[in-house]
C-alpha positions in Angstrom: 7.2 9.3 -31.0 5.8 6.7 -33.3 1.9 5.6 -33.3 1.1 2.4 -31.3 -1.9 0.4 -32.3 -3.7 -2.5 -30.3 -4.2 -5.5 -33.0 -5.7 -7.9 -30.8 -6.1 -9.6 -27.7 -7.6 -12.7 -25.3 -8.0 -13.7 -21.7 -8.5 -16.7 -19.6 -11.4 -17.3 -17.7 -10.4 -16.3 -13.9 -10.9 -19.4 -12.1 -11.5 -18.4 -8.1 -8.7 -20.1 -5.7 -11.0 -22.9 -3.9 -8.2 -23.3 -1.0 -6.0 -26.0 -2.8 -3.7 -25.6 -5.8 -5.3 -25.2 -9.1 -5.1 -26.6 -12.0 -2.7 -24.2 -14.2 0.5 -22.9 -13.3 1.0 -19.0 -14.7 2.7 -20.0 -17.7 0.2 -22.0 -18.5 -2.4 -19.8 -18.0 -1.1 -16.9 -20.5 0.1 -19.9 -23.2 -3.6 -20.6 -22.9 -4.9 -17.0 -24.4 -1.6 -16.2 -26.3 -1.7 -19.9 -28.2 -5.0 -18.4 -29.4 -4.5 -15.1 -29.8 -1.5 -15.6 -32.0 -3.4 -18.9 -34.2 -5.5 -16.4 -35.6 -2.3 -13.3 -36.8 -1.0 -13.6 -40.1 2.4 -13.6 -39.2 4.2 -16.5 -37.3 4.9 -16.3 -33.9 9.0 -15.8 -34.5 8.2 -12.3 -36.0 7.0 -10.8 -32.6 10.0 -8.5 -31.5 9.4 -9.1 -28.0 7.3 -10.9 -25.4 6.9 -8.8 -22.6 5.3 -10.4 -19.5 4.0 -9.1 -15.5 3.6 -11.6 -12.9 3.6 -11.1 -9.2 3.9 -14.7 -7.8 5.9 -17.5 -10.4 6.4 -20.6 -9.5 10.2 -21.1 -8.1 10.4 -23.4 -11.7 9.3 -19.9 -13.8 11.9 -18.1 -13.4 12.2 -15.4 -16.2 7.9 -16.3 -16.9 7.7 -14.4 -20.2 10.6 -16.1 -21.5 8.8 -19.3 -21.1 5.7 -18.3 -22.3 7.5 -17.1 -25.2 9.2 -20.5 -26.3 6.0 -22.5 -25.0 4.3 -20.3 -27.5 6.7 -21.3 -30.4 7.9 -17.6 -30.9 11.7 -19.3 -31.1 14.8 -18.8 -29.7 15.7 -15.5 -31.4 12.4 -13.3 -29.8 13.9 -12.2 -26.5 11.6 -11.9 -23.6 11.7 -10.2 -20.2 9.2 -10.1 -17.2 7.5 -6.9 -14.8 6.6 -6.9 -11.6 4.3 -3.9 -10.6 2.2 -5.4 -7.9 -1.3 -5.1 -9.0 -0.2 -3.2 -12.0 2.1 -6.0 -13.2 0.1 -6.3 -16.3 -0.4 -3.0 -17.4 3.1 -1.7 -17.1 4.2 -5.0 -19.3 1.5 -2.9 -22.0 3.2 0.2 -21.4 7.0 -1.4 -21.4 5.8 -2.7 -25.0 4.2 0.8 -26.3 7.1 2.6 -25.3 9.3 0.0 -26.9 7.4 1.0 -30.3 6.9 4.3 -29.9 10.5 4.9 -29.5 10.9 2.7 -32.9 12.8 -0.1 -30.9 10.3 -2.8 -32.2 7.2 -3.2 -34.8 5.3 -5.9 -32.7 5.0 -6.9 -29.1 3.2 -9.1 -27.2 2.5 -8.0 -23.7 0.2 -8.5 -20.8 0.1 -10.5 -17.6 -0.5 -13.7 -15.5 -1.2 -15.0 -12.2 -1.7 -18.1 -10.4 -2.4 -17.2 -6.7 -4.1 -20.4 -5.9 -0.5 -21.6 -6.6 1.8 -19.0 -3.8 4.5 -21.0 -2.5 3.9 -22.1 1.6 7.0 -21.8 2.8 9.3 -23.5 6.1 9.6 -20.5 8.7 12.7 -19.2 9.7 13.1 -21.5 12.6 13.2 -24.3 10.7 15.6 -23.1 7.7 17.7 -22.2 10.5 17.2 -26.1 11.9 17.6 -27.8 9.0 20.7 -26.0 8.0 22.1 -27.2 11.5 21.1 -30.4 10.6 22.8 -30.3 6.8 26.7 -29.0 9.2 26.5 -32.0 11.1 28.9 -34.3 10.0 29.0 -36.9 12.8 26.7 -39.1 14.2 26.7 -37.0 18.1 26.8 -34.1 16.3 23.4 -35.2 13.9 21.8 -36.1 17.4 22.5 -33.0 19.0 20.9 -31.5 15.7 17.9 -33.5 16.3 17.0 -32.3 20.1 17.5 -28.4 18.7 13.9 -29.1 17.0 10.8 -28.0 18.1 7.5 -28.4 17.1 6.7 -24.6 16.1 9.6 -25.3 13.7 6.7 -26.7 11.7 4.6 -23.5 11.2 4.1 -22.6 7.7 4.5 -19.1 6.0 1.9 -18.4 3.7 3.6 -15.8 1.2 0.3 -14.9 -0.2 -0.8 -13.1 3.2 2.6 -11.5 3.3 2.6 -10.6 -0.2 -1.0 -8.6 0.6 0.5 -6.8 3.3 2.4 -4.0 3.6 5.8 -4.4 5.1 6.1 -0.1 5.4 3.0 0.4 7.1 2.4 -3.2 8.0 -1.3 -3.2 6.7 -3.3 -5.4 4.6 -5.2 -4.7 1.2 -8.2 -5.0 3.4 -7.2 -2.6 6.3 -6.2 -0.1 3.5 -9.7 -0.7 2.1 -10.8 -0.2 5.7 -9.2 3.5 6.2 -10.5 4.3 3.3 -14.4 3.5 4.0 -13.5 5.7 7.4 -11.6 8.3 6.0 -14.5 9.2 3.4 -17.6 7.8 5.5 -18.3 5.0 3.1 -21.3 2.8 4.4 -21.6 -0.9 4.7 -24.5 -0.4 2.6 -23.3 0.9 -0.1 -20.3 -1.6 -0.3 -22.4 -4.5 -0.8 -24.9 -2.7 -2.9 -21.6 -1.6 -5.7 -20.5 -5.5 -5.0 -24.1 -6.7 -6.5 -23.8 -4.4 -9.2 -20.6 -6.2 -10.5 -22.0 -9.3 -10.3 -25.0 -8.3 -11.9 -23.3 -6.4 -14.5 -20.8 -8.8 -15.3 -23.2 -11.8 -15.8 -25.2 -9.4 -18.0 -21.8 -9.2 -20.0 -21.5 -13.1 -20.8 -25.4 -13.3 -21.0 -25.5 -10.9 -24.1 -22.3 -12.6 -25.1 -20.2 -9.3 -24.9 -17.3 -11.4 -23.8 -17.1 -13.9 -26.4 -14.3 -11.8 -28.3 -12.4 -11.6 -25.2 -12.5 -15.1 -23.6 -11.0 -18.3 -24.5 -12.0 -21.2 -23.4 -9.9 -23.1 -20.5 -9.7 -27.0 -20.7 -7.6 -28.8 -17.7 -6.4 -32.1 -17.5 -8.8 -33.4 -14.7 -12.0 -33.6 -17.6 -13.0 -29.7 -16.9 -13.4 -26.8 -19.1 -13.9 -23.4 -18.3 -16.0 -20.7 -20.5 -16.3 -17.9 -17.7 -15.3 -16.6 -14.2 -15.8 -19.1 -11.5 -16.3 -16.2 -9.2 -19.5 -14.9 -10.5 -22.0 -15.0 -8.2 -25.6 -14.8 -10.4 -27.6 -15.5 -7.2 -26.5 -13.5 -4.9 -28.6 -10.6 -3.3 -28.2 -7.7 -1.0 -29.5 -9.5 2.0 -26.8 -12.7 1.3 -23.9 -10.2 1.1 -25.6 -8.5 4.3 -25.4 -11.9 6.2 -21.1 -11.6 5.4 -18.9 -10.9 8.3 -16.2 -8.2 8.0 -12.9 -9.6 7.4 -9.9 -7.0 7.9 -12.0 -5.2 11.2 -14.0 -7.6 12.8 -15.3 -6.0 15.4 -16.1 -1.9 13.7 -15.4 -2.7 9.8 -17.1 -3.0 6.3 -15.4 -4.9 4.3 -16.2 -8.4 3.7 -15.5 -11.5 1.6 -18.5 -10.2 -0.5 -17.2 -6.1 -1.5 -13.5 -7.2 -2.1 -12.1 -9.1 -5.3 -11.1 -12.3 -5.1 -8.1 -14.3 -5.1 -7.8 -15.7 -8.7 -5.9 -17.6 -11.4 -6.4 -16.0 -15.0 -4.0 -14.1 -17.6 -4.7 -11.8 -20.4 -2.8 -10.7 -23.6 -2.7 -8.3 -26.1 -0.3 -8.0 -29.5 0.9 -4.0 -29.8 1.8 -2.9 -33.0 3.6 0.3 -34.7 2.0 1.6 -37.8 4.6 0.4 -40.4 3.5 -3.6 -38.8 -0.4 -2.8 -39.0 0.4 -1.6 -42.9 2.8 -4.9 -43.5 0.9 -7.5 -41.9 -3.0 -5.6 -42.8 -3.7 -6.0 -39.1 -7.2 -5.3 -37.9 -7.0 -2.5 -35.9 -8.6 -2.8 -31.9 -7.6 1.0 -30.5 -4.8 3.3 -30.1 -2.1 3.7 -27.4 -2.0 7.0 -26.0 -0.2 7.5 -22.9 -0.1 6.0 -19.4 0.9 7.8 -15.8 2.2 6.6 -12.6 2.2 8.2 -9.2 2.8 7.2 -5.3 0.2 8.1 -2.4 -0.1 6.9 0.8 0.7 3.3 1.4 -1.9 2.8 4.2 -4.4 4.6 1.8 -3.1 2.7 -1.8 -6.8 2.4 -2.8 -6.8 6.0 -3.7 -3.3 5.5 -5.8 -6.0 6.0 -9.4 -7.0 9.4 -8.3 -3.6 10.9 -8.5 -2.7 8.9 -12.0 -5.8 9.6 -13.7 -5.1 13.4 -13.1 -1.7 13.1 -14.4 -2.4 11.0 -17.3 -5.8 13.7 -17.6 -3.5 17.1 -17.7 -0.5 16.1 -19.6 -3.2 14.2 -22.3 -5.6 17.8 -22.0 -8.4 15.3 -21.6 -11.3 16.0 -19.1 -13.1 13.5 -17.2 -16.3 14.0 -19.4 -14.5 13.6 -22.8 -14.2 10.2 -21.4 -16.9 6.8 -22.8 -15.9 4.4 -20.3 -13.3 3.7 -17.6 -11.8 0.9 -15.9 -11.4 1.1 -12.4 -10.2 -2.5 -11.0 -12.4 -3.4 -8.3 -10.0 -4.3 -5.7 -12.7 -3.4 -3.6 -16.3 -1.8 -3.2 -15.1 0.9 -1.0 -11.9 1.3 -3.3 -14.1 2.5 -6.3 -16.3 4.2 -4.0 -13.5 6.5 -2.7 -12.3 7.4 -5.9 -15.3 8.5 -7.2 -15.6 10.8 -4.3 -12.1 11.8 -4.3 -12.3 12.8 -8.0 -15.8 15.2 -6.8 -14.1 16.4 -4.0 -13.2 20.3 -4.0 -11.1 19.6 -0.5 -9.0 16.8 -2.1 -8.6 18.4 -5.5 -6.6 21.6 -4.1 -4.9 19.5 -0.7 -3.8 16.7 -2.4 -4.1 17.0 -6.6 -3.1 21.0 -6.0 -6.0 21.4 -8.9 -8.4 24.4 -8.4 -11.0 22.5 -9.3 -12.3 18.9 -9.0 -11.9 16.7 -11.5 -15.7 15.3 -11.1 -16.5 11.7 -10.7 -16.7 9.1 -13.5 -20.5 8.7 -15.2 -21.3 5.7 -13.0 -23.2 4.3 -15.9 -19.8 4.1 -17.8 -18.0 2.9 -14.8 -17.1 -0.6 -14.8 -20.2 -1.2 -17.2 -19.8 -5.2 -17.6 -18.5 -5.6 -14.0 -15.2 -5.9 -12.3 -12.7 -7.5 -10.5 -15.2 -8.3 -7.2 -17.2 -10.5 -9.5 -14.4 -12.0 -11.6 -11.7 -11.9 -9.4 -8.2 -10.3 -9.6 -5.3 -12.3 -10.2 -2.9 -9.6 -9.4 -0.1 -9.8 -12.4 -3.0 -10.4 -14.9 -6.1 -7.3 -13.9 -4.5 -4.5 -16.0 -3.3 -6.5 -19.0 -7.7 -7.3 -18.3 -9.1 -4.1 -18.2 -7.5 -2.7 -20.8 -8.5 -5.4 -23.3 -12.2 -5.0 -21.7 -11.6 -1.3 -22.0 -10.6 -1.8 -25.8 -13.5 -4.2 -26.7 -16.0 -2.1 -24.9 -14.8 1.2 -27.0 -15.0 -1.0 -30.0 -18.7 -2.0 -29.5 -19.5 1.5 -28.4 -18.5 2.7 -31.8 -15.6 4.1 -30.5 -14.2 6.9 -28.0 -11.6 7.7 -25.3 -10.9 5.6 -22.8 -9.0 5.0 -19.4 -8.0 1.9 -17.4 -6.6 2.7 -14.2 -5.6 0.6 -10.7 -5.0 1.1 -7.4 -1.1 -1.1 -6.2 -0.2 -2.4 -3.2 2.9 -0.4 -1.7 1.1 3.1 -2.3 0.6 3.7 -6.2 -1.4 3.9 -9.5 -1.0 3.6 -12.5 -3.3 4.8 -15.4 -3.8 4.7 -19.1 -5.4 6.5 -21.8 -6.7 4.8 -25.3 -8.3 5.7 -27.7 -11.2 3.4 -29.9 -9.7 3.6 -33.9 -11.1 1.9 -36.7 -7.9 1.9 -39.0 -4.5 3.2 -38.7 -3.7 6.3 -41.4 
């Protein structure tokens, strides 16, 4: 297995869905950051091997996504280009499609990651009315349209909103939320201490832009209506414990916790990073960001799916031989308060460790302090084809400023599952 470096990488601002279209389609989105995350390599954009691309929702016109980003962002005809879908983890297993893909010396340089734009999910004709209008298309003569005509009825006309289906569960047939909800139940997680984690992030994450620790990260958005973008619309800076008190629950209204204000939010954004082997990083003198070094999947529960990083992160701990401790950050994506908040206690429980991890002992919680330190996805939002190609570029940057160190980003996906992966901080490649 060959070395696998990360070179370099950029993200959108996530721009919050304000209930109508926005402004960027998905393509456009990850054409945004991977215009100027490949302006400033010094290779052209026709030497990349591969583009490699996750999105959940593209529009019925981006078929194929990465393929289009790829010749929107002048890589030429000749760099082939295939897209992921992984749910939530869309953007991360287009990272670890592309670091497989060089360690198993099948390319030198890739450019992977992820997009989304949710505000954009198709609304769709029911069944009702397909069925009605294809009547309608049979009929050839003029008593036979007519007849076609008094088969319609008004409910004909209600729409199908394939965000809300795509957020549920078809096995289980439960939300993101109620999943969130079973989880605050099953391990006694307050309303409290939902909304205090959900003022963290914000806090944290306007700290982060504040102190400019994501100017390396984010590239600036500019849309056609006169607007530009320079960080996440969903940061809330004013917000306060007694404002996200005031929220009502969403997915339980009349016994749950979970509110507008402790869940992520739906979100437009993309992120992007180049992978490199070591022969490319020596050819090209490429700056060096960090260091591939394994990723796990595994399944759980679909009605509990939050808890789908608890099982990865053990994998990805024992076949690495890394401890929870050897660890200077992690990235958990924040697809909500009482998500994060079940992990941790899953990872410190001795009962789960030997029923469900069959470990003898716990693998301890994360350092809380080096949990999410800039913020997450309930302050920026989580457009969910773009949040692990995110995290792991946060996750690189962070190690970078840190002075280096191991490293994990890690997600909970819809349909039961997570997915986890381990890098490492590197100054060069030897």
């Amino acid at each position: 297995m060959k070395r696998v470096f990360f070179v370099d990488g950029a993200r959108t601002p996530y721009l919050k869905a304000r209930g109508e279209p926005g402004p960027f389609s998905a393509s456009d989105l990850a054409v945004a950051c991977g215009r100027a995350l490949l302006a400033r390599q010094p290779f052209a954009p026709g030497v990349l091997d591969e583009v490699i691309v996750g999105c959940v929702i593209p529009a019925p016109d981006e078929a194929n996504i990465a393929r289009i980003i790829a010749l929107r962002l002048g890589c030429g005809k000749q760099v082939p280009a295939h897209s992921v879908q992984r749910n939530c983890a869309s953007g991360l297993q287009a990272i670890a499609s592309a670091a497989e893909r060089i360690a198993l010396g099948e390319a030198q340089l890739v450019l992977a990651g992820g997009t989304e734009a949710m505000s954009r999910a198709p609304i769709q004709w029911n069944a009702a009315m397909v069925t009605w209008l294809a009547g309608l298309m049979r009929a050839k003569t003029l008593g036979a349209r007519m007849r076609a005509f008094a088969r319609f009825r008004f409910g004909n006309l209600s729409p199908v909103y394939t965000l809300l289906l795509g957020l549920t569960d078809p096995v289980v047939r439960l939300n993101m939320g109620q999943t969130a909800e079973v989880l605050a139940n099953r391990f006694g997680i307050t309303r409290e201490a939902q909304d205090a984690y959900a003022l963290q992030s914000h806090q944290r994450l306007a700290a982060a832009f504040d102190s400019g620790a994501l100017g390396t990260e984010v590239e600036p958005l500019y849309d056609t209506r006169g607007n530009h973008h320079v960080e996440d619309t969903g940061l809330r800076r004013d917000t306060d414990l007694e404002q996200l008190a005031r929220l009502k629950p969403v997915f339980d209204r009349k016994y749950g916790s979970v509110t507008s204000g402790n869940s992520s939010q739906v979100t437009d954004g993309a992120a992007m990073l180049l992978l490199a082997s070591e022969e490319a990083v020596r050819e090209y003198g490429l700056p060096v960001l960090g260091e591939w070094r394994g990723h796990a999947w595994a399944g759980v529960d679909p009605s509990q799916m939050g808890l789908g990083p608890v099982h990865a992160v053990a994998k990805l701990l024992a076949r690495q031989g890394v401890a929870m401790r050897d660890l200077a950050q992690m990235e958990l994506n924040e697809a909500f308060a009482a998500q994060v908040l079940a992990c941790q206690t899953a990872w410190d429980s001795p009962e789960y460790a030997r029923e469900e991890l069959q470990l003898d002992q716990p693998l301890g919680s994360m350092d809380p302090a080096a949990l999410n330190p800039e913020g997450g996805a309930v302050a920026c939002g989580h457009p969910v084809g773009s949040s692990g190609a995110r995290i792991v570029l946060h996750l690189l940057r962070a190690l970078q400023r840190k002075g280096g160190g191991l490293g994990v980003a890690t997600l909970c996906i819809g349909g039961g599952q997570g997915g986890a992966m381990l890098v490492q901080s590197t100054e060069t490649a030897t």
